[in-house]
N, C-alpha and C positions, 0 to 999 in steps of 0.2 A: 395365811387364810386362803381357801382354796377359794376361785371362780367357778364359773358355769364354763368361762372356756377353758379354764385348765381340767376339767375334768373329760370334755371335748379331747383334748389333748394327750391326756393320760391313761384315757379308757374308750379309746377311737372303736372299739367293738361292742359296746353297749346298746347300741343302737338308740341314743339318746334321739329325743325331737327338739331340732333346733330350734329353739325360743326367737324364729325370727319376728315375730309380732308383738314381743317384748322386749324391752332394754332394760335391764333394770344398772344399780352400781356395778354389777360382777360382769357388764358388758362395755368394754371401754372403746373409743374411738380409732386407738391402735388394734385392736383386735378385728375393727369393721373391715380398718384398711389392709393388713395382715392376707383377707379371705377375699374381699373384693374383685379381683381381677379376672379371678377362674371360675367366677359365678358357682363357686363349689354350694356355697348358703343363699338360700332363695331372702336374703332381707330385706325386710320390710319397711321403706323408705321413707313410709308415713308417721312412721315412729320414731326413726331418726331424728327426719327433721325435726318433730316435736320438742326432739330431746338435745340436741347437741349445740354448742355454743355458736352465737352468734359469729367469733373469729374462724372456727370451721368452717361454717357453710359459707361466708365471705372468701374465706380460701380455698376454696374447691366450687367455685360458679362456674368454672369452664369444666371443672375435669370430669370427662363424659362417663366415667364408670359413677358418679353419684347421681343418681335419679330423685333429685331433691322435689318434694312435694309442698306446692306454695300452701296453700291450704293449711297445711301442718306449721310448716316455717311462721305462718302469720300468726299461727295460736302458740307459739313457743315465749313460752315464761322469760325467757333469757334476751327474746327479743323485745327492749322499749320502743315507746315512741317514737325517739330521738334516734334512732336505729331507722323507723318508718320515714319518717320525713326527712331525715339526709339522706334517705335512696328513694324517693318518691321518684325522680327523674333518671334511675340506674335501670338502661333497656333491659337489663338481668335481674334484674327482683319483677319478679309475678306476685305483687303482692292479693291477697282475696279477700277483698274488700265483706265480703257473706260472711266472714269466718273471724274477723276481726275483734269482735266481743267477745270472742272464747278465748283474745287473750287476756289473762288479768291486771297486765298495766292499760290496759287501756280503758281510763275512765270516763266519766260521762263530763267532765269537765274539760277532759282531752275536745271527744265529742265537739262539745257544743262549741268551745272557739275555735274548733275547722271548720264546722257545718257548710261554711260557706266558700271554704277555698277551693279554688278549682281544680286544684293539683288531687283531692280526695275523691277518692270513686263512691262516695257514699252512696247505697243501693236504699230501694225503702224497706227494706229487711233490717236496715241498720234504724233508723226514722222508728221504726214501728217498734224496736224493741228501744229504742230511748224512751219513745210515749209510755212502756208498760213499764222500763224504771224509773219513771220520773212520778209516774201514778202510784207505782209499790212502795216509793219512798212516804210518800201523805199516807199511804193503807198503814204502815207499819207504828207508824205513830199512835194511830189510832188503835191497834191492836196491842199495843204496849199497854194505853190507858182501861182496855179488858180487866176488872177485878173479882177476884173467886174472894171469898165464897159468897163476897157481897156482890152479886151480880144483879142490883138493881136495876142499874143504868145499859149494861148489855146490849139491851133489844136494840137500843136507843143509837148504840154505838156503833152494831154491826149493819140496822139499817142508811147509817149514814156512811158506812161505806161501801153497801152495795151502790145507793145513789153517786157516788165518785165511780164507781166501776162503770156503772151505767152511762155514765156521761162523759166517760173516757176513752175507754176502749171498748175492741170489735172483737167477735171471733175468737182467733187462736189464741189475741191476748187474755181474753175473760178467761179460756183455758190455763191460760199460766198462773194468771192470777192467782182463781182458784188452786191451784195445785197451792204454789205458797204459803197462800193462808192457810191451807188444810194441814201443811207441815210446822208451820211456826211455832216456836217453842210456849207464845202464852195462849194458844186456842188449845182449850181443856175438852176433856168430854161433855161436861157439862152443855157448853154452848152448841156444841154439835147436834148433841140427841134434842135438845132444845130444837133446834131448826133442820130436823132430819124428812120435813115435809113443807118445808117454803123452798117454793118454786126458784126463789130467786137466788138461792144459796146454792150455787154449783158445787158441793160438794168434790173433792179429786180424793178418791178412796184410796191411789197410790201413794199419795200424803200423808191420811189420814194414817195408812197402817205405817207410817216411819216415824211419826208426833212422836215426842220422846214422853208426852202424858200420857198415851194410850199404853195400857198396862194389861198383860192376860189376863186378868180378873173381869177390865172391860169387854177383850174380844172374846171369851170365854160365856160369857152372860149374853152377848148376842150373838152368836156361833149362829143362832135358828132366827134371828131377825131379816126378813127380808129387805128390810132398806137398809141394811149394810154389808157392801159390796166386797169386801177383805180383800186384800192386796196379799196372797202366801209369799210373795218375792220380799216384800217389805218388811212382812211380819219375820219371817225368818231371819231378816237382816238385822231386827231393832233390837238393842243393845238389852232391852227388858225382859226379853225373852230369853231365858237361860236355856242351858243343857238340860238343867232339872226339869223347866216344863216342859224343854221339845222330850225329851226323854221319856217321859208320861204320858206321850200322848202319841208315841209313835206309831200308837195300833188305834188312832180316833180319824174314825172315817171323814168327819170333818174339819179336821187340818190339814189340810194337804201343804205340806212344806219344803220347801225350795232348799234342795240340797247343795246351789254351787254356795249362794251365801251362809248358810250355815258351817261350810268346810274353808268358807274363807274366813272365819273368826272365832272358831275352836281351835284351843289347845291339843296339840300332837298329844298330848297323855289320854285326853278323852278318845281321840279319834282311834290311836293304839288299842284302847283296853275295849274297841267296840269294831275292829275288825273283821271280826265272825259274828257282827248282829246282822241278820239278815234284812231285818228291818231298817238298818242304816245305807241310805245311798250316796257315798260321798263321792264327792266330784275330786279327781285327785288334779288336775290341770292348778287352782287355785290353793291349794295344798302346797303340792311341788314349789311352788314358787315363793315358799315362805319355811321352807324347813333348811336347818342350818346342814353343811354337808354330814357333820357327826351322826346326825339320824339318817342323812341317804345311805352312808359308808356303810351304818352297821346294819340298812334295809338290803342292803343292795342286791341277796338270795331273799329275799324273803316275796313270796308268790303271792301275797297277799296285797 
């Protein structure tokens, strides 16, 4: 099975663009090191770190051709807690205490029994997004208890959890918040259009158009509603929207859609048999990076 560096390698005149701000499996840690020395590939470190094991970056702390990026390294899947707190006192780990929740072992149970050690740099960046998951976890319950199509109780439901919102969090959190709710899998349209002029329902339309309930039929019907805001980045993205509706609607002055995510979840047979649609603008960066070599091999004249 070919790579991305063996093709690097075997087709050095192609004038490929080195995927240095991607790693995907077809870029291995030997091949970083391979190229490393003569700075031949401008790579991009922050991706590295991200992505390579916790016994690499331990093995190479001195060696000055790796330009390890803390930041990254703290958000690395690969690296646990237990990884964090045996090097809490290592002068060589730059841990980033800001960027810490972006990794996913670290939970809020982690959290809460350090809060108070001193050896933890907890910033209030870290404080403030505990408060908004500790608040998100009581919203979700109560958004679970949401019932279609008997929606009696509703009103009754969502005003008790603005009142938590309200009594919780500030600012960027009610922005998060909102966002959330706007995306969660049991907020329907119904309750939406329902509350699409109380003040107090912050609304996040970036949400709204990825809701895996919002269906073309909804955003289609208020295409011309001015209190809804569409999200074309989302809408394009959201799994309900087929080929067949973006396809119909490629000449509707009112969809204006977002061609990197729609090239990042079409099939190569559609994107092929619509090459010379003018009204297609596919973004090929997202593309590239998902087609097997068999299709590059036999693209590889093809000017299209």
């Amino acid at each position: 099975m070919y790579t991305f560096y063996d093709l690097l390698r075997e087709f050095p005149d192609k004038g490929w663009e080195w995927p240095c701000d991607y790693l995907g499996p077809n870029i291995t840690w030997d091949a970083i090191c391979d190229n490393m020395i003569d700075n031949k590939y401008d790579w991009s470190w922050n991706v590295i770190s991200e992505m390579v094991s916790w016994e690499i970056i331990y093995g190479n702390l001195d060696n000055p051709n790796c330009h390890w990026d803390w930041s990254s390294i703290t958000m690395n899947s690969n690296i646990t807690w237990d990884i964090i707190s045996n090097n809490l006192d290592n002068p060589k780990c730059h841990w980033d205490w800001s960027s810490i929740f972006g990794n996913p072992n670290i939970t809020w149970k982690i959290f809460k029994n350090n809060l108070n050690n001193p050896r933890c740099k907890w910033d209030q960046g870290n404080i403030d997004y505990y408060r908004f998951y500790e608040t998100w976890d009581i919203i979700k319950k109560y958004l679970d208890s949401l019932k279609y199509p008997d929606n009696s109780n509703n009103s009754n439901i969502l005003k008790l959890i603005i009142d938590i919102i309200e009594a919780n969090l500030v600012n960027r959190q009610c922005d998060l918040i909102w966002q959330s709710i706007s995306e969660y899998s049991n907020i329907k349209w119904e309750i939406i259009e329902a509350n699409l002029d109380n003040p107090k329902c912050r609304w996040h339309w970036y949400g709204i158009s990825e809701n895996p309930n919002i269906t073309w039929e909804i955003i289609q019907a208020n295409l011309d509603n001015l209190k809804c805001h569409w999200n074309w980045q989302n809408i394009s993205a959201n799994r309900n929207i087929t080929w067949e509706i973006i396809e119909a609607n490629l000449g509707n002055p009112k969809c204006h859609w977002d061609w990197e995510p729609i090239s990042r979840r079409l099939t190569w047979e559609i994107i092929e048999a619509n090459l010379d649609n003018p009204k297609c603008h596919w973004d090929w960066e997202p593309i590239s990076r998902r087609l097997t070599w068999e299709i590059i091999e036999t693209n590889l004249g093809n000017p299209k």
